[in-house]
Every structure is written in C-alpha cells, then in structure tokens.
C-alpha positions in Angstrom: 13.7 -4.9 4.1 11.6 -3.1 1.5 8.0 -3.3 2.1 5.3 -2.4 -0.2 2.9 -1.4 2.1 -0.8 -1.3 0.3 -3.3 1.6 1.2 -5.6 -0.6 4.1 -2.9 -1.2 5.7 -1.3 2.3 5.5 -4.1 3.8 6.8 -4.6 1.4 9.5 -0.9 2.6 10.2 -1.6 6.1 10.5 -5.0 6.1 12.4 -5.6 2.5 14.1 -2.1 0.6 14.5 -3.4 -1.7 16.6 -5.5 -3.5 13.8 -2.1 -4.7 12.1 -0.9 -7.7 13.9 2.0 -7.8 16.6 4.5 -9.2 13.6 3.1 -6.4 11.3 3.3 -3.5 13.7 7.1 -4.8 14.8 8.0 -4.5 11.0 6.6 -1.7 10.7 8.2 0.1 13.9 11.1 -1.3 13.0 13.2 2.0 11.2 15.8 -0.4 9.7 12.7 -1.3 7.2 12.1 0.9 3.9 8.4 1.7 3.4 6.9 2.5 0.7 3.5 3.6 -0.2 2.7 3.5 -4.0 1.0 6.6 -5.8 -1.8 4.2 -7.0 -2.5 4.5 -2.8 -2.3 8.3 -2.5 -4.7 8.0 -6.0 -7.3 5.6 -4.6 -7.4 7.9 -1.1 -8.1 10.3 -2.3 -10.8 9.4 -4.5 -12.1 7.5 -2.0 -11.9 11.0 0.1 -13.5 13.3 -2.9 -16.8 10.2 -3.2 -17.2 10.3 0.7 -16.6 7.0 1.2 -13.2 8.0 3.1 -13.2 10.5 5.8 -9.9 12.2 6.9 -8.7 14.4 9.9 -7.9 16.5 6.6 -7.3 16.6 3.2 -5.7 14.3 1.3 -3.0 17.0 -0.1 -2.2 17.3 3.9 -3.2 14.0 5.5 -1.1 11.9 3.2 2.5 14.0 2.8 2.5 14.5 6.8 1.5 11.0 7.7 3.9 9.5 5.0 7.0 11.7 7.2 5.6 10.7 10.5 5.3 6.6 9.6 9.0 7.1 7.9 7.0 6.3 4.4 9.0 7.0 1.2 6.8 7.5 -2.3 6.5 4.7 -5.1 6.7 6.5 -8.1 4.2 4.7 -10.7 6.2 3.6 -13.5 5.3 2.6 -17.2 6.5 -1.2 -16.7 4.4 -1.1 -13.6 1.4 0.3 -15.1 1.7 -2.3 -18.0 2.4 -5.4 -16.0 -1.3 -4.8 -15.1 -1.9 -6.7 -18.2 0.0 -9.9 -17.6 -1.6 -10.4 -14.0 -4.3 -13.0 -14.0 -7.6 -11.5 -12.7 -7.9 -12.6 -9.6 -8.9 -9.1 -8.0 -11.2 -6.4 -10.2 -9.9 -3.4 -8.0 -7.5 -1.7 -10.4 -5.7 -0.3 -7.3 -5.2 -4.0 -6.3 -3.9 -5.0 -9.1 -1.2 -2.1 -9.8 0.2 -3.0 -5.9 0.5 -6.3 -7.2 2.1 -5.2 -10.7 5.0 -3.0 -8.6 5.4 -5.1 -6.3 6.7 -8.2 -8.5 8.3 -5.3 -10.5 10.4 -4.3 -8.1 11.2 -7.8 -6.1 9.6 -6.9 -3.1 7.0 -8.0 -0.4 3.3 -6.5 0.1 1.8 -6.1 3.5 -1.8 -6.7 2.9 -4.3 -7.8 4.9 -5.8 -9.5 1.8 -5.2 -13.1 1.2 -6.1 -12.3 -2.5 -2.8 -10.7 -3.4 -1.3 -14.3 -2.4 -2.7 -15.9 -5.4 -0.6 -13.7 -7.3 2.7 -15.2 -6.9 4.4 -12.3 -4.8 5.6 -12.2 -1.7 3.2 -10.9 1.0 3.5 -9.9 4.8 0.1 -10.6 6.6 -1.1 -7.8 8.3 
C-alpha cells in the first residue's frame, strides 16, 4: 500500500512510535508499505524548527533526510496540480500544510495517516493513527 503519511504522525514515527496506534505502527513496520512524506512536511518542520516551536535532536537539513532512510520514507515531490487542487478543497482546515496533504493525497489516489479526524471531511481515504 501507498501511504501518505502527514508530518504529526511522521514525527511521532521517528521520535515517539508508541503514540501511533497498534494498527498504525503495524502499517507502518510493515516494509511491504510505500511511505511517503510530502515536501509540504519537510517545509512546515522546518519552519516550525527555524520559529522554535519545534525542537530537533538536529537540524532539519540532517534530522529529516536520515530519519526519512531509517523509517524506509520515500519524498513527495510537490507538484503543480497538487499545489492547485488547494483551490478546489472546501475549507474545512485553515493550516495550508493541511490542506496541500489533502490536495496530494486525492491527487494521487492514495490514503493519509493522520491523527486528525478533520482530513476525513475531505472525502479521502484516511488511516487513523
């Protein structure tokens, strides 16, 4: 399966695994799943990182490439269509981050794991966390 896999739940991946849920953490572990973390993520950490409200064993330029190899993640290029499908989402959420997940992941055909029941309301497939 490809999974989507949005940046809470990412980081909960690399630094407290045990906040995902058994089902979660088995599809996770599970190496015949494709992971992917979008750029919007990598974006919003480290912003997140440079403000403060973020703090990392180390950078972002280091934290996120090494992490990304040790959870098997593979990059989500940011796409025009993705960026633009922004605009035909209803606005359910106001965090742009949010709502570009949402935008690739209906893009691409498939599932988010989030641990927000907002991203529900959008019509595309989620995982619970």
């Amino acid at each position: 399966m490809r999974l989507l896999v949005d940046t809470q739940c990412w980081l909960w991946m690399a630094a407290s695994p045990e906040r995902l849920s058994s089902t979660a953490r088995g599809i996770v572990e599970d190496p015949a799943n494709d992971l992917l973390l979008s750029s919007a993520s990598a974006w919003e950490i480290a912003i997140k990182y440079a403000l403060g409200k973020l703090q990392l064993p180390d950078a972002p330029a280091r934290y996120v490439p090494t992490r990304m190899v040790a959870l098997r993640t593979r990059a989500l290029p940011i796409e025009h269509a993705h960026a633009l499908g922004v605009s035909d989402l209803p606005p359910h959420h106001r965090d742009p981050f949010d709502r570009l997940l949402v935008s690739q992941a209906l893009g691409e055909g498939i599932p988010l794991l989030t641990a927000d029941p907002t991203f529900g309301r959008y019509g595309v497939s989620v995982v619970d966390a």
